[in-house]
C-alpha positions as a Markdown table, in Angstrom:
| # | Residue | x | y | z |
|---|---|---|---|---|
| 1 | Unk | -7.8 | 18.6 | 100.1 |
| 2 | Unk | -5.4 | 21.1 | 99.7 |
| 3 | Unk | -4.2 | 22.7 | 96.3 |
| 4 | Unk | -0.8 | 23.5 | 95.5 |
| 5 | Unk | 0.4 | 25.6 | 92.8 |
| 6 | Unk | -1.3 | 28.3 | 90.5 |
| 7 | Unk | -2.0 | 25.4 | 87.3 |
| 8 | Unk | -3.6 | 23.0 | 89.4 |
| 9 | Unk | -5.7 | 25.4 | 91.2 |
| 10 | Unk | -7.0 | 26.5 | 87.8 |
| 11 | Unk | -7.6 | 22.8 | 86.8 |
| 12 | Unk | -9.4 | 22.5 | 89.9 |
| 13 | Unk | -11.9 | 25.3 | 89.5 |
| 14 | Unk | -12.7 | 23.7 | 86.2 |
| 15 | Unk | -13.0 | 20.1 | 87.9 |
| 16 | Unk | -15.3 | 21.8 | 91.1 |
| 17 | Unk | -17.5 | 23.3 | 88.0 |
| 18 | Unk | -18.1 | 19.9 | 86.2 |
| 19 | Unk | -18.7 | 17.9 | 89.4 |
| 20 | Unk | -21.5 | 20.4 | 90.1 |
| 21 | Unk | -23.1 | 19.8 | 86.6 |
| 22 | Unk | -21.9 | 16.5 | 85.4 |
| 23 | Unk | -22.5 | 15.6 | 81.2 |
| 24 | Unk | -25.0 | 18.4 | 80.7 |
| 25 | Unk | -24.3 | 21.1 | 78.2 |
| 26 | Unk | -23.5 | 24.1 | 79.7 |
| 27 | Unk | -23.1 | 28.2 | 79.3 |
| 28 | Unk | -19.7 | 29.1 | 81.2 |
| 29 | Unk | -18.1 | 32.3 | 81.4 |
| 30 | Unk | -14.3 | 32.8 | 82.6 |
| 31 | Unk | -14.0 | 36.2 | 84.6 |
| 32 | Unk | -10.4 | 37.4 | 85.5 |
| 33 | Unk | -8.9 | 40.3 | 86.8 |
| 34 | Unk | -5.9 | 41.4 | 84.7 |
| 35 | Unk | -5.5 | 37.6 | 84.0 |
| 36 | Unk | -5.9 | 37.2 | 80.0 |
| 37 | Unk | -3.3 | 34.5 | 79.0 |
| 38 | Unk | -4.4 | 32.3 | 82.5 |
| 39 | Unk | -8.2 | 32.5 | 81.3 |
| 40 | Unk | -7.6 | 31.4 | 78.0 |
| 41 | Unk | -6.0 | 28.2 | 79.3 |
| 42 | Unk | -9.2 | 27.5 | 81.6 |
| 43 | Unk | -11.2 | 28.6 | 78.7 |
| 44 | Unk | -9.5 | 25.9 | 76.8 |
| 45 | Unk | -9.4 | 23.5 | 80.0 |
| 46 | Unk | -13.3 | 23.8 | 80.3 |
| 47 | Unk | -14.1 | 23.4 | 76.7 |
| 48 | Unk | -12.3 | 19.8 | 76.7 |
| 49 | Unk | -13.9 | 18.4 | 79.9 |
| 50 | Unk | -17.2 | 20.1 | 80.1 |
| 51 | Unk | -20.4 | 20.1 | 77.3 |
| 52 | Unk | -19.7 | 23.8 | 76.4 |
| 53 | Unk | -22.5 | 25.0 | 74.8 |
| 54 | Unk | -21.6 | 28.7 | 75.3 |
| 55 | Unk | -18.1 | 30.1 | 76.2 |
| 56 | Unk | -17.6 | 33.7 | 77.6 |
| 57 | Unk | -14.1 | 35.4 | 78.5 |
| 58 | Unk | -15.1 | 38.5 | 80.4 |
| 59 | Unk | -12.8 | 40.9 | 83.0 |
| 60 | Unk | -14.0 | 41.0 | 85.9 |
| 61 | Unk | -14.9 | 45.2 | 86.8 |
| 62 | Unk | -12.3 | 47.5 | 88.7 |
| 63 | Unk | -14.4 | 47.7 | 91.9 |
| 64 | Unk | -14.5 | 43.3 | 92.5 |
| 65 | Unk | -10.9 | 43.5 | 91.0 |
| 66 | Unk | -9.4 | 46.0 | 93.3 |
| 67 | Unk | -10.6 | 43.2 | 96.3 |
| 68 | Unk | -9.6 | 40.3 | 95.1 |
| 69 | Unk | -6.4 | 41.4 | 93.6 |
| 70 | Unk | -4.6 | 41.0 | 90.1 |
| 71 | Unk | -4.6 | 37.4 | 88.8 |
| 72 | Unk | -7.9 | 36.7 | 89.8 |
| 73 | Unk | -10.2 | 33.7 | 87.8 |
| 74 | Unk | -13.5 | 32.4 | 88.5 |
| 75 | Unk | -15.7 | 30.1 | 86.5 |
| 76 | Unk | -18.9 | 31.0 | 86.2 |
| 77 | Unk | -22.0 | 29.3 | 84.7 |
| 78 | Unk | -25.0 | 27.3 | 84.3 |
| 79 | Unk | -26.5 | 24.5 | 82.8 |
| 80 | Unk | -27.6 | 25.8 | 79.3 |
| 81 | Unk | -31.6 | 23.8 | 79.9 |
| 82 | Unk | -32.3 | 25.8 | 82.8 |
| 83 | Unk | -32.7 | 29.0 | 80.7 |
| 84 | Unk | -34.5 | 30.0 | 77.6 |
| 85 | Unk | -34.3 | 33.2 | 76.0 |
| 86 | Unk | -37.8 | 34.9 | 76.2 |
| 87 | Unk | -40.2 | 34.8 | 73.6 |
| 88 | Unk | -41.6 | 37.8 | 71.5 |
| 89 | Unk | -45.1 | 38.0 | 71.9 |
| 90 | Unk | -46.9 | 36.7 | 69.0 |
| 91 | Unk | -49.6 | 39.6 | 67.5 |
């Protein structure tokens, strides 16, 4: 269906992102474009229905920015078992 209005279009990204991974724990990131104040709230949206493991508020760079336009959000993640930091080599 159809969304209507700027909060529930935020809401929504947030709800698309957690029917995608369900309970797991997950790493999100919040990109925006000249959009602080609107990413905070989906920061605080997604870390009250998702399994946040990780949280990242990032701006998105001048030359995605300057296509999509000012106000611009996107949610942005994965599910935080699918990746392991690499180990050192031991000796």
């Amino acid at each position: 269906g159809r969304i209507r209005g700027r909060m529930r279009s935020l809401r929504d990204i947030v709800e698309r992102f957690r029917a995608d991974v369900g309970a797991r724990p997950v790493c999100v990131a919040i990109a925006h474009a000249n959009a602080a104040d609107e990413a905070a709230r989906v920061a605080e949206d997604a870390q009250a229905r998702l399994a946040v493991r990780e949280l990242f508020i990032v701006e998105i760079g001048p030359a995605i920015a300057s296509l999509a336009g000012p106000g611009t959000l996107a949610i942005l993640g994965h599910p935080a078992d699918l990746w392991q930091p690499a180990r050192k080599n031991e000796g």
